[in-house]
Structure formats: C-alpha cells, structure tokens
TORBANU-219490 format. One record per residue: z, x, y of N, C-alpha, C, O in turn; residue in three letters. Coordinates in steps of 0.1 Angstrom, whole numbers. Atoms other than C-alpha are relative to their C-alpha. Layout:
<recs>
Z_X_Y_Z_X_Y_Z_X_Y_Z_X_Y_ala
...
</recs>
This chain:
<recs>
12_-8_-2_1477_-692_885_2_14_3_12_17_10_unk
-1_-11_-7_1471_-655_888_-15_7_0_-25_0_3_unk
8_-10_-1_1447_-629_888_-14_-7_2_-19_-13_-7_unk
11_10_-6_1416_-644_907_-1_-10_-2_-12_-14_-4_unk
4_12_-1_1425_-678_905_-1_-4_-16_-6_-15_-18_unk
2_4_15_1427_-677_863_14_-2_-4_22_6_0_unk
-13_0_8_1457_-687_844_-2_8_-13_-12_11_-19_unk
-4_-12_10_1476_-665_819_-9_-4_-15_-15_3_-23_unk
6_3_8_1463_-688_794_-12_1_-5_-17_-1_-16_unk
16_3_-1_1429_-687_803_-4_14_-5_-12_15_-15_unk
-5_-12_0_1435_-649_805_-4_6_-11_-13_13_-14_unk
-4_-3_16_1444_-645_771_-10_-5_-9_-16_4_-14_unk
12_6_3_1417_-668_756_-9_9_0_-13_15_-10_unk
10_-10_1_1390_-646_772_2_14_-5_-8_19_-10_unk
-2_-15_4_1403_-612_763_-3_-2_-16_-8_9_-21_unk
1_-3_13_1401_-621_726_-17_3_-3_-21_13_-9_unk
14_-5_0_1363_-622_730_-11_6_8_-22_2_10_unk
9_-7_-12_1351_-599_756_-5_12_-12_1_19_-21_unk
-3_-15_6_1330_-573_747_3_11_7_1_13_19_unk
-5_-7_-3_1345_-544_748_-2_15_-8_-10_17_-17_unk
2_-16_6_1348_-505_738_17_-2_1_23_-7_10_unk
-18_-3_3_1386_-501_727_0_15_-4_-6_22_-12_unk
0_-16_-1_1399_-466_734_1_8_-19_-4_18_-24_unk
-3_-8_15_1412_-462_694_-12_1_-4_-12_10_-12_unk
13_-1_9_1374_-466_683_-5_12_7_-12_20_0_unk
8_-16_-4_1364_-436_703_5_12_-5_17_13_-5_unk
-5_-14_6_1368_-403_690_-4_13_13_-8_9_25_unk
6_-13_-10_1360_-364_710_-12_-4_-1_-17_-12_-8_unk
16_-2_-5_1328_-361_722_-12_-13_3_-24_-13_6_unk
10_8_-2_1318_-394_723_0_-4_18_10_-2_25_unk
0_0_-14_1302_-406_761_-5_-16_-1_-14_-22_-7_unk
-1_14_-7_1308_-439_777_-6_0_14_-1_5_24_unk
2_0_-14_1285_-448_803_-1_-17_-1_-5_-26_-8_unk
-10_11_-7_1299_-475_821_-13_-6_14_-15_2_23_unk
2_7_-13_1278_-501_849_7_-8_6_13_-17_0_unk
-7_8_-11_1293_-515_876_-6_-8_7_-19_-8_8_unk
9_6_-17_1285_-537_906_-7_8_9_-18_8_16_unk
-1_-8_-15_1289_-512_927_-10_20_-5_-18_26_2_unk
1_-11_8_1282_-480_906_-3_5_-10_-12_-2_-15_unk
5_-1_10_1275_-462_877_10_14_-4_11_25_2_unk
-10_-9_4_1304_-441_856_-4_6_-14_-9_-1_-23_unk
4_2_13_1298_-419_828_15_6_-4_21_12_5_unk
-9_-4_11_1327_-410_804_-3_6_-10_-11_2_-18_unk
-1_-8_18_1335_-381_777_10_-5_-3_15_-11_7_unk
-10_-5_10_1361_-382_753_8_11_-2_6_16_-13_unk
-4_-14_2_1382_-352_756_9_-3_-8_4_-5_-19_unk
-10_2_9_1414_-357_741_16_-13_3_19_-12_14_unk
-11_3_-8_1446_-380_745_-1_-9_7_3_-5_18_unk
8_12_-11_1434_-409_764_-3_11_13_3_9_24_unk
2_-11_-10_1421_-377_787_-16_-1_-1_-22_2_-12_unk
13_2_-3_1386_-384_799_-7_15_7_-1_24_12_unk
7_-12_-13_1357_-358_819_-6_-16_3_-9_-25_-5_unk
8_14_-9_1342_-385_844_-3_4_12_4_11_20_unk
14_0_-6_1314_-387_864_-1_-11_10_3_-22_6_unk
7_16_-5_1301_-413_888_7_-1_13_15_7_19_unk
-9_12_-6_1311_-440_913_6_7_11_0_11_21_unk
-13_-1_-13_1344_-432_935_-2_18_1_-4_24_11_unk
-1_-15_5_1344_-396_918_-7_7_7_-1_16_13_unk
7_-4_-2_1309_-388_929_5_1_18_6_11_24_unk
1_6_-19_1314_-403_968_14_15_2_12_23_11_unk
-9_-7_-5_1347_-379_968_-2_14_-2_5_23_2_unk
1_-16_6_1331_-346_951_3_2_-8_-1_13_-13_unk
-10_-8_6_1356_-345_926_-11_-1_-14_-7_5_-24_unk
3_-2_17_1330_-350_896_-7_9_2_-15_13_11_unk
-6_5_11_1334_-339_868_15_0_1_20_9_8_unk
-12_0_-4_1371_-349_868_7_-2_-11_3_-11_-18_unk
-4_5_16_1394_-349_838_12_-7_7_18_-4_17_unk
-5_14_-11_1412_-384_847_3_-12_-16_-4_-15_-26_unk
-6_6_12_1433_-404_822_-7_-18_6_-9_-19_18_unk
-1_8_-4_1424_-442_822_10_-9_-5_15_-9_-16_unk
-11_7_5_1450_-468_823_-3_-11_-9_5_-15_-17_unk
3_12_7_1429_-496_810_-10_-10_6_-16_-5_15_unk
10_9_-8_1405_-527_823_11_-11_4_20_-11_-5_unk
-3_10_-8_1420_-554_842_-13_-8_7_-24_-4_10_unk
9_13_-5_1405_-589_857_1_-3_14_-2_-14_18_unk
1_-5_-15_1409_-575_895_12_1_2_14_7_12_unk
-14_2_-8_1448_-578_899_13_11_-10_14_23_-11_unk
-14_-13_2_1482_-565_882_-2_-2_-18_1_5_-27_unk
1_-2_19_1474_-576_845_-15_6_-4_-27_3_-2_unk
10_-11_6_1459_-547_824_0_-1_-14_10_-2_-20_unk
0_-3_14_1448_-545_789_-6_14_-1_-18_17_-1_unk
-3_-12_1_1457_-509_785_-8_5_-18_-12_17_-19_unk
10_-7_11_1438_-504_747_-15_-5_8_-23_-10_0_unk
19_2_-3_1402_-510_765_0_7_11_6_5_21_unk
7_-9_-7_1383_-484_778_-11_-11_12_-11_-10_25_unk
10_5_-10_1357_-505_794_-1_-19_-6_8_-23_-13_unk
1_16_4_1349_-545_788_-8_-8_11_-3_-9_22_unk
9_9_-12_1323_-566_807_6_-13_6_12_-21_-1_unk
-7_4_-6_1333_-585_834_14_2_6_19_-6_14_unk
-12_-1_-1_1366_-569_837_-1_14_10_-12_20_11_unk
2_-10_-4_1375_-541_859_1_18_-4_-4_12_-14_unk
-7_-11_3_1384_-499_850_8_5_7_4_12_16_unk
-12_-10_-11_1416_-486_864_3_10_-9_7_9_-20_unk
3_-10_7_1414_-449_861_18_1_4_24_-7_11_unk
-15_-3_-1_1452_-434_861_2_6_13_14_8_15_unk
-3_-2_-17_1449_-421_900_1_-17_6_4_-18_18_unk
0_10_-9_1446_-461_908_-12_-4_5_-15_-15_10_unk
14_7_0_1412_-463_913_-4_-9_-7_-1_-8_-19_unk
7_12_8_1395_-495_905_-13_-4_-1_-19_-6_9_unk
14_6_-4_1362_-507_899_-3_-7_3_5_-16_4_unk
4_13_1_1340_-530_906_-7_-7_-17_-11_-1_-26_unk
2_5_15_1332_-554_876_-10_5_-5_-20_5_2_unk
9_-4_10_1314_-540_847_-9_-13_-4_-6_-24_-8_unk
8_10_2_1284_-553_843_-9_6_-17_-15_-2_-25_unk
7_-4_14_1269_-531_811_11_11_-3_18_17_6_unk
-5_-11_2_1284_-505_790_-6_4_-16_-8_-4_-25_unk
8_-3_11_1267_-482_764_9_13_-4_11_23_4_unk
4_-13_5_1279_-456_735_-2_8_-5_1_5_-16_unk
7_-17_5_1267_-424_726_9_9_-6_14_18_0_unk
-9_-12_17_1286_-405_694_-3_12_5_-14_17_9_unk
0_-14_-6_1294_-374_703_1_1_-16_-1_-7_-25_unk
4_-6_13_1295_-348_675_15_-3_-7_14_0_-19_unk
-14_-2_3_1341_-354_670_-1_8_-3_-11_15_-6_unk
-6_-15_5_1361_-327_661_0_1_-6_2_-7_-15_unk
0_-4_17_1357_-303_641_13_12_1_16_18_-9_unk
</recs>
C-alpha cells in the first residue's frame, strides 16, 4: 500500500483515465484555472514548464502573480506524474513544494501562442 492507502497498482490503473490537462498540450498564452477544495488557482503559460500563478497559497502569501515552475499532480504523497499540469482528484505540486488540496474542476482558455 502507498499513497493514501492505494496500491501502486491501483495507482497506475487510475492515472490512465483521469481527466487531465497534460503540460505538452499547452502552448504560451494559454490560462489554466484550476479548483481546489480549498482554493482557486489560475495558471498562464509562459515558457518552459515556467508558469505566472495566481490564487490559493500564492494569494494568502502576497506573492501573486508569481512565475513558479510546476513539478506535476500527485495523489497526496511522494508519487508524481510530472507530464500533468492539473488532473481531478489529484493534487498540484508547484516546484517551491507547495501542495494542493484536491482538484475538484479545471478549465482551459487558449491563449493567442507565440508568435
């Protein structure tokens, strides 16, 4: 057993069909806004897995807007699936180690990509 009481197998099973936003489908400019339990995050696209973000921890601390890499969604514990930007049910750990609480919606919005 790991990560809340789920096995690896179980694990692996759900990730094939969560939905999700996977970071390669996004391009510049597009914006990810993200729901939480707890919160409400929005996400640009800058460059580079390199986000501007909004919301949540960000807000409570001042620092937004914050350009803030994410590492990936995880299922509350140490295993991350590092290509997914967001995914319901799962959590976002941004690259300072902040974690969310579980996403409960996520919507997005095409930016104009580079030109």
């Amino acid at each position: 057993m790991s990560e809340s009481g789920h096995s690896l197998e179980k694990i692996a099973e759900t990730a094939f069909h969560l939905r999700q936003v996977r970071k390669a489908d996004l391009q510049f400019g597009d914006l990810v806004l993200i729901t939480t339990r707890n919160s409400i995050y929005s996400v640009c696209v800058l460059d580079n897995d390199i986000y501007l973000v909004s919301g949540g921890w960000f807000d409570r601390k001042g620092l937004s807007p914050v350009k803030a890499s994410i590492a990936g969604c995880t299922w509350g514990g140490s295993i991350i699936k590092v290509d997914t930007l967001a995914a319901c049910g799962l959590h976002i750990e941004f690259g300072n180690r902040v974690v969310t609480t579980t996403i409960k919606k996520v919507s997005v919005l095409r930016g104009p990509g580079k030109n």
